[in-house]
C-alpha positions as CSV (number, residue, x, y, z in Angstrom):
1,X,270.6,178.7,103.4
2,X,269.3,179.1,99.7
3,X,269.2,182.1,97.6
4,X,265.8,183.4,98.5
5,X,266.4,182.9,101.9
6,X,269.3,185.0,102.2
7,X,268.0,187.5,99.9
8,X,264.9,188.3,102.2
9,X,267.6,188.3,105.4
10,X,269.7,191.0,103.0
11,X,266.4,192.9,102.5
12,X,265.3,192.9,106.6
13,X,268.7,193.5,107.5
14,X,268.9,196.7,105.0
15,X,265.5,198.0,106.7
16,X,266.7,197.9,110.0
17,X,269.3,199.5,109.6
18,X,267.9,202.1,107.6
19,X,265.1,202.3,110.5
20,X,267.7,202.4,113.4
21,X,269.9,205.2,111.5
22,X,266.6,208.3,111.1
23,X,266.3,207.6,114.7
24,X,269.5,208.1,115.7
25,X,269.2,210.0,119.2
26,X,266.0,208.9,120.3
27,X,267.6,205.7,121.9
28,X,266.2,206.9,125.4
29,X,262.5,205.9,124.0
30,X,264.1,202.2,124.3
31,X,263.3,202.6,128.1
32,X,259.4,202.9,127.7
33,X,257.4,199.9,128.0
34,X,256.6,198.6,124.7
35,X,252.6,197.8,124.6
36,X,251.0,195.2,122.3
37,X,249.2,196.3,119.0
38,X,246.4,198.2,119.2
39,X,243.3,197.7,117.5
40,X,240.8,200.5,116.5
41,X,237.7,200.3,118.2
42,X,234.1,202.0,117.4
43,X,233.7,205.4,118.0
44,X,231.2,206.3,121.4
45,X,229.4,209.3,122.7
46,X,230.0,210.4,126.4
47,X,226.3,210.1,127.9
48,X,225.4,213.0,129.5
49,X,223.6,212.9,133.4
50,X,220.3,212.5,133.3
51,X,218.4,214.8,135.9
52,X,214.5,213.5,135.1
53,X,212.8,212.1,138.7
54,X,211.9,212.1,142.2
55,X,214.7,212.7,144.4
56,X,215.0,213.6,148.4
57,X,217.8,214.7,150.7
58,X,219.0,216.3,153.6
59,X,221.0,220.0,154.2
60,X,222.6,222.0,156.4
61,X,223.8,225.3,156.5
62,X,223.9,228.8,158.1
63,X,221.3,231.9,158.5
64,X,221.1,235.2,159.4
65,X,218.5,237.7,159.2
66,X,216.3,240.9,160.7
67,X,213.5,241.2,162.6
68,X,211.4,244.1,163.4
69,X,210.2,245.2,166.6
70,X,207.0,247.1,167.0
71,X,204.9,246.2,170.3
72,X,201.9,248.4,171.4
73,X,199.8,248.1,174.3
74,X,196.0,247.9,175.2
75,X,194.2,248.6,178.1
76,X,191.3,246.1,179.1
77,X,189.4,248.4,181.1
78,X,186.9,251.3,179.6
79,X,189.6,253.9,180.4
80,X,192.0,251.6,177.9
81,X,194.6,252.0,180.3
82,X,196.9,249.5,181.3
83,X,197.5,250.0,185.0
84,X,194.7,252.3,186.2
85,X,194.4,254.1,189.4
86,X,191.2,256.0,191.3
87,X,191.8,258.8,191.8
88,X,189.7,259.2,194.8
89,X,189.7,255.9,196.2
90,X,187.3,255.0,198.8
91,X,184.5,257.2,196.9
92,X,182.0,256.8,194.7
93,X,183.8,258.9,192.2
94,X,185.0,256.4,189.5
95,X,187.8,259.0,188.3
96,X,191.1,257.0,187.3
97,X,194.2,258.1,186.5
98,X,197.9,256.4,185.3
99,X,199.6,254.2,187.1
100,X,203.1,254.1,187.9
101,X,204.1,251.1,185.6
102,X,200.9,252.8,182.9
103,X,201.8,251.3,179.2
104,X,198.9,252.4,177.4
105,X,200.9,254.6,174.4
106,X,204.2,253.3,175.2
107,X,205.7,251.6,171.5
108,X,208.7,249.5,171.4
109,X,210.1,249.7,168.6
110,X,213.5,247.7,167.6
111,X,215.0,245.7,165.7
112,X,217.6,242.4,166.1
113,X,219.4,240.2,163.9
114,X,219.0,236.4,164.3
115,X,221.8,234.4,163.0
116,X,223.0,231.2,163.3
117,X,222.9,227.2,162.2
118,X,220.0,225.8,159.9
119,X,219.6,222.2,159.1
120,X,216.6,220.0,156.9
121,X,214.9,217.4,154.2
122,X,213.7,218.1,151.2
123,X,212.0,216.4,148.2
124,X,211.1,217.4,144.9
125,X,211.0,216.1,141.1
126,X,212.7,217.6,137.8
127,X,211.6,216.8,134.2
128,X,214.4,217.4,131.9
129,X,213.5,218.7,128.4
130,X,217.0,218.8,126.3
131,X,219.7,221.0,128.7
132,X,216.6,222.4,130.0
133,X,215.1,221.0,133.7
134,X,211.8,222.0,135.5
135,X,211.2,220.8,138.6
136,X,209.3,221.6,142.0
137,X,210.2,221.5,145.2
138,X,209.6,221.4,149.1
139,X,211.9,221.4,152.1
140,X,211.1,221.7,156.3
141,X,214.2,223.5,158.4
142,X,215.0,223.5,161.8
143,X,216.2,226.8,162.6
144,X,218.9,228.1,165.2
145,X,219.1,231.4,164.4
146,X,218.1,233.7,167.7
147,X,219.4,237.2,168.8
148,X,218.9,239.2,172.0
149,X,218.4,243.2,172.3
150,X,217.0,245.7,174.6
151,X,215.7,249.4,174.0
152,X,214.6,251.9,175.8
153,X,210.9,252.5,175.8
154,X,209.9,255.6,177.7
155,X,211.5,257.3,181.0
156,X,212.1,254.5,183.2
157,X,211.3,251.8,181.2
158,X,213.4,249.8,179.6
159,X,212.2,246.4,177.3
160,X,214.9,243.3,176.6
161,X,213.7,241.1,173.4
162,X,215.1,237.3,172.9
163,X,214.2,236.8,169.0
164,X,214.3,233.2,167.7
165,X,213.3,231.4,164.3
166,X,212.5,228.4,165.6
167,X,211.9,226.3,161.8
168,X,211.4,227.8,158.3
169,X,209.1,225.9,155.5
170,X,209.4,226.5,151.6
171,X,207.9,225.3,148.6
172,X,209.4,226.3,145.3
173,X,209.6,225.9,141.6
174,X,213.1,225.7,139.8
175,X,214.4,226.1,136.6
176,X,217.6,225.1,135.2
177,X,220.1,224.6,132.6
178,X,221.8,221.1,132.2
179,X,225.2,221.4,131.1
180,X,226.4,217.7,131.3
181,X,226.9,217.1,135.1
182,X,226.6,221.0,136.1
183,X,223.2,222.9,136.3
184,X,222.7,226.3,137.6
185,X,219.1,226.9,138.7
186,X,217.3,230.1,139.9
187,X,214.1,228.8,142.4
188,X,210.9,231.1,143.8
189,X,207.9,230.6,146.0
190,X,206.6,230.5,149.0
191,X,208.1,230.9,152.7
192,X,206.6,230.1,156.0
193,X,208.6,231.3,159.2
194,X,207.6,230.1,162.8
195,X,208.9,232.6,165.1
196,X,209.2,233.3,169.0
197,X,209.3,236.5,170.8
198,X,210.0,236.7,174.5
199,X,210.0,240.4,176.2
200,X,210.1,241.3,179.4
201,X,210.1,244.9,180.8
202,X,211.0,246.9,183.8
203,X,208.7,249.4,184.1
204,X,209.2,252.0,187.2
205,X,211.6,249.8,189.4
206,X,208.8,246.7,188.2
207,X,210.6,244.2,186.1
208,X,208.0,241.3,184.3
209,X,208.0,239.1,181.5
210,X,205.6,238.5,179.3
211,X,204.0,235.2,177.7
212,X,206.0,234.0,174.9
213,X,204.8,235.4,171.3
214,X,205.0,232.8,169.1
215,X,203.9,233.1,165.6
216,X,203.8,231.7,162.1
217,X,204.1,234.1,159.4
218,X,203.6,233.7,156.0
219,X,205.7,235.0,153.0
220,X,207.7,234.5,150.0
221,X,211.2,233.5,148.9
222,X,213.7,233.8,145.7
223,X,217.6,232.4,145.2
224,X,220.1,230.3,143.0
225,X,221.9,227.7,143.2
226,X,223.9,225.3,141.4
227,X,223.6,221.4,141.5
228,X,226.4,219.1,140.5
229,X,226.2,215.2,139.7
230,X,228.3,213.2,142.0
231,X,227.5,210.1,140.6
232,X,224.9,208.9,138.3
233,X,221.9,209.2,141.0
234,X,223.6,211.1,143.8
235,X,224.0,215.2,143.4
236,X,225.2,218.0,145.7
237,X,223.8,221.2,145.4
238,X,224.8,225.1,146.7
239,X,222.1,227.2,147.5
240,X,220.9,230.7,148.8
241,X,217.8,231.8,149.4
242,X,216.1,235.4,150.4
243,X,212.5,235.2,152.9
244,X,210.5,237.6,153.8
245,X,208.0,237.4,155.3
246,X,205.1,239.4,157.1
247,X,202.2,237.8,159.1
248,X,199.3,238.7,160.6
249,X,199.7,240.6,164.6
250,X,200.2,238.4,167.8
251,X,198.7,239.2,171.0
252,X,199.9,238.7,174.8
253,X,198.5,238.9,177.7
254,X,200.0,241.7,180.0
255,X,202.0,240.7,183.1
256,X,199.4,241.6,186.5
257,X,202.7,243.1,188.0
258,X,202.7,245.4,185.7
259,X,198.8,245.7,184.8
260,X,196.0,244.7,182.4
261,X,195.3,244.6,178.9
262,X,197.4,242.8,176.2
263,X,200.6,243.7,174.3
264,X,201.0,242.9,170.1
265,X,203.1,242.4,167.7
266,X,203.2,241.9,163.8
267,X,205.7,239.2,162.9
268,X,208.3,240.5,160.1
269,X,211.5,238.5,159.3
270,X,214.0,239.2,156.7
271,X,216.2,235.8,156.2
272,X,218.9,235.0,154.6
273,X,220.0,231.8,154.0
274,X,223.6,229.6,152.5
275,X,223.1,225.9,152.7
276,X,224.5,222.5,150.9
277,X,222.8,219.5,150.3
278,X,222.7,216.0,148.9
279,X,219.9,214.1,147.0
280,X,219.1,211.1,145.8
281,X,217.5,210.4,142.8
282,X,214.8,208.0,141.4
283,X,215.3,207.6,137.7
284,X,217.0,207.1,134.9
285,X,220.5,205.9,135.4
286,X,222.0,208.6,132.4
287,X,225.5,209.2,132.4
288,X,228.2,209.2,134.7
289,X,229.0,211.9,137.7
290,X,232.0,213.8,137.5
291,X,233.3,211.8,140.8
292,X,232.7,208.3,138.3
293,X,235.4,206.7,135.9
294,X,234.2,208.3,132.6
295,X,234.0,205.3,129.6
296,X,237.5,204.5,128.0
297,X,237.2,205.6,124.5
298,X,239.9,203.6,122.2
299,X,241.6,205.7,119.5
300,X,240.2,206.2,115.8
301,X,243.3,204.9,114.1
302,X,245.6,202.9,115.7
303,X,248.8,201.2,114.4
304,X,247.8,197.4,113.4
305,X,251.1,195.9,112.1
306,X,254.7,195.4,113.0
307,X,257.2,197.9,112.0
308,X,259.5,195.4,109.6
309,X,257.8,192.6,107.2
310,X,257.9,189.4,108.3
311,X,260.6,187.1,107.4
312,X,258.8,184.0,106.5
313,X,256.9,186.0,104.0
314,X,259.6,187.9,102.6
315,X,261.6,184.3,102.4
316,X,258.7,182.8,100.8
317,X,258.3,185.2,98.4
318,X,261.9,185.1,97.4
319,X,261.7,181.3,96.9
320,X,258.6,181.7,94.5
321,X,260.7,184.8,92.3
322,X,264.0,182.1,92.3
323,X,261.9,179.4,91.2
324,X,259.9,181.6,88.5
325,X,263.2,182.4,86.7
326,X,264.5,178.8,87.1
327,X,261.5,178.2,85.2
328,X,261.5,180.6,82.9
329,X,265.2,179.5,81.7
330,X,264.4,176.0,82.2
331,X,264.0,173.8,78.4
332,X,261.4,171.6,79.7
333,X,258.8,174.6,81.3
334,X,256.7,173.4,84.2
335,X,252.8,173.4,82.8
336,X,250.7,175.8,83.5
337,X,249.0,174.6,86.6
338,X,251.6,175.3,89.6
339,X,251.7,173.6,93.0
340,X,251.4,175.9,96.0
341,X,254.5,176.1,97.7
342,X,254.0,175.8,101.5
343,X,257.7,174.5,103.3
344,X,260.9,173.9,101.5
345,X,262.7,170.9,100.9
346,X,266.5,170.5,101.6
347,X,268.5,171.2,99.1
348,X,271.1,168.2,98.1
349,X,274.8,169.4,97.8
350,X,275.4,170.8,94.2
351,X,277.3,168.6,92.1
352,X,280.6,169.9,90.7
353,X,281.1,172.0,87.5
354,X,282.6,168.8,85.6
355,X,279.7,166.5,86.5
356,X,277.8,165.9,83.4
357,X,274.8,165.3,84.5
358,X,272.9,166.9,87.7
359,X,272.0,164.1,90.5
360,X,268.3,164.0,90.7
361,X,266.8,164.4,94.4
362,X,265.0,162.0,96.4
363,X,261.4,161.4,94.8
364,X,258.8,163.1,97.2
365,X,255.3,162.2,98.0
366,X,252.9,163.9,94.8
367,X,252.2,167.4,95.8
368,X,248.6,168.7,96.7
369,X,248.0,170.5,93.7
370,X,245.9,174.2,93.5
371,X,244.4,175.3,89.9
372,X,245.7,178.2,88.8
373,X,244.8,180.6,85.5
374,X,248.1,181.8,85.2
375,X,252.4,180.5,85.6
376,X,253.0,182.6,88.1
377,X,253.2,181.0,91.9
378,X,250.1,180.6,94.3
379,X,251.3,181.9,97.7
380,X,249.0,180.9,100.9
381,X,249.3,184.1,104.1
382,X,248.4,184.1,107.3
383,X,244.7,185.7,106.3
384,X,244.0,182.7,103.9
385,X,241.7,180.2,105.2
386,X,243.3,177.0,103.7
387,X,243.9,173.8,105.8
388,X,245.9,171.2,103.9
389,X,245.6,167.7,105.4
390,X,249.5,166.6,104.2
391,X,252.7,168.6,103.4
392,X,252.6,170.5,100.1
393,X,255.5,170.6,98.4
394,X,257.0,171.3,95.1
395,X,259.7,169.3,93.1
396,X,262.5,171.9,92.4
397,X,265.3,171.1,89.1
398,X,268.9,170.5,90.3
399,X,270.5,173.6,89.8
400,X,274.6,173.8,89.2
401,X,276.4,175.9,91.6
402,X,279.6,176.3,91.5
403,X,281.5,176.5,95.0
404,X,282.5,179.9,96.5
405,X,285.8,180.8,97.1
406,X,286.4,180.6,100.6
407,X,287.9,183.8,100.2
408,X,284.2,185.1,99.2
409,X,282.4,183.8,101.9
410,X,284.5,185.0,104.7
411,X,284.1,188.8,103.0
412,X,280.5,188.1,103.0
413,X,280.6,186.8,106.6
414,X,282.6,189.8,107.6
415,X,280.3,192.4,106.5
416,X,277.3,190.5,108.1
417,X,278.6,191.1,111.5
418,X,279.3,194.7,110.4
419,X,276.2,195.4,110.1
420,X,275.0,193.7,113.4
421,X,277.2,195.0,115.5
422,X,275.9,198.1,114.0
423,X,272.4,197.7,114.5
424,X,273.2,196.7,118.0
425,X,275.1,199.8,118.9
426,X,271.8,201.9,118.0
């Protein structure tokens, strides 16, 4: 082992244990995996969910609401009464009077509550401009929302109303605020309810039903919701929506058991409605949902190097600062253009201190030579890009070294494995 060489082990030793000592009691980080080097990569921008396009789903939920009751009926004779009788019968005197089951004047008036399931399509579009989206709007429910109640309508009559909403229709305009993958939306417009009514009556020990009222009524609606992106084309959304809505009177025909003339009702539903939903949507792909892998950002700065210098280096820059000063005290001075020094030869035994002369070393092949402005050593690294066809090499002066003392070396050996045994124990 030559000079340099052993200095640069002294030096790498000397860190290593100076490294090992400040972390003295943080040997448990020895049982984490250790991970390659890392490498700094370019900095990138989360892309936020695009909402911009046609889209169309399905939803299901759950309604309730109120309906009003307020039935009147109409004769269909001249009298206007409902269930006329002569009173002279068998004469020419056209007198009539009520009948026992008479309706004309009698109002029902009432009200139920129709709840239950809900379930639908819709379709609509959004154009996003910066966080905020505008878009329109227009779904079809089925409807299972029905509710059954009877009232009393005048001394022995009695009336029992089945209420259903049989579908509900709205078409809406939204607006909304896009935060990333989240956008709360308020929505408005128009509500169409398709309703049925079936009543029947017991009117003086005379029980009837009526023809079926059914009836589409006309009116408009209002909520919120929020919408959240699953994935990049895929949302779910949370809604409520408010309907009223008030259509024009229905008419039905009066049972003959109980007379002539018509019964009518004005259609008025007050509906609330909770439902979820998922769409799909045509457009831009944007960013990711919050359900996707978000993009893997590498860290800013990350540690590129190892912890302790590398040994060939340090060994080869030892060599170069030995043969400098060799050099330097040297009578006959190398010129001024110095060979690059690439692997080193082996050393020939040193002569002894009474030799006279040094023993010159083998003669080696000539040297590739590299032009340099100045005496001091060309060194190639591991960034250079310089590929050298044959072995450079560099013809060093015998130098006289005395022997050690065996005495020396073993001291010297000694405190080497001091200091491993050391550097082990941390």
């Amino acid at each position: 082992m030559d000079r340099g060489r052993r200095i640069a082990v002294k030096y790498r030793m000397a860190l290593a244990f100076f490294a090992t000592s400040c972390m003295a009691g943080m040997s448990v980080a020895a049982d984490l995996p250790v991970s390659g080097p890392y490498r700094s990569g370019p900095f990138m921008v989360r892309q936020p969910v695009e909402w911009t396009g046609l889209y169309f789903g399905a939803n299901a939920g759950y309604g309730w609401g109120k309906y009003s009751s307020n039935i009147t009926f109409t004769g269909s004779g001249a009298s206007g009464l409902t269930n006329p009788v002569p009173l002279f019968p068998g004469t020419s005197i056209n007198i009539v009077v009520p009948g026992p089951t008479e309706l004309s004047g009698t109002r029902i008036i009432g009200s139920g509550s129709p709840s239950g399931a809900i379930a639908g399509g819709q379709i609509g579009f959004n154009w996003q401009a910066g966080m905020f989206v505008f878009g329109a709007e227009i779904d079809g429910q089925w409807s299972g929302q029905e509710n059954t109640f009877t009232v009393a309508c005048g001394p022995g009559c009695t009336a029992t109303e089945s209420i259903k909403i049989r579908s509900l229709a709205t078409g809406r305009g939204r607006f909304g605020l896009a935060f990333d993958w989240f956008m709360p939306y308020v929505t408005g417009g128009a509500a169409l309810v398709n309703g049925l009514n079936n009543l029947s009556m017991t009117v003086a020990g005379t029980t009837a039903s009526f023809a079926p009222l059914s009836h589409s009524t006309l009116g408009w609606t209002a909520g919120a919701g929020v919408e959240v992106a699953l994935w990049s084309n895929w949302s779910a959304k949370l809604e409520y929506l408010y309907i009223s809505a008030n259509g024009a009177t229905k008419i039905a025909p009066i049972p003959n058991a109980l007379g002539v003339g018509f019964a009518s009702t004005p259609g008025e539903y007050r509906d609330n409605i909770v439902r979820v939903g998922f769409n799909y949507r045509f457009g831009p792909r944007g960013g990711p949902g919050v359900l996707e892998q978000p993009v893997s950002v590498r860290d800013g700065y990350a540690w590129t190097g190892d912890v302790l210098p590398n040994l060939q280096y340090a060994t080869d820059r030892a060599n170069a600062q030995v043969a400098a000063a060799a050099r330097a005290k040297s009578p006959d001075r190398a010129p001024a253009t110095t060979p690059v020094v690439t692997r080193d030869v082996a050393m020939q035994p040193a002569p002894v201190a009474s030799e006279a002369a040094p023993v010159a070393r083998p003669a080696a092949p000539a040297p590739r030579q590299v032009a340099s402005a100045t005496n001091e050593p060309q060194f190639l690294t591991a960034d250079d890009d310089v590929y050298t066809d044959a072995i450079v090499t560099e013809t060093k002066p015998a130098r006289h070294v005395a022997k050690k003392r065996p005495e020396r070396e073993e001291d010297e050996s000694a405190r080497m494995k001091r200091i491993m045994a050391i550097c082990s124990g941390c």
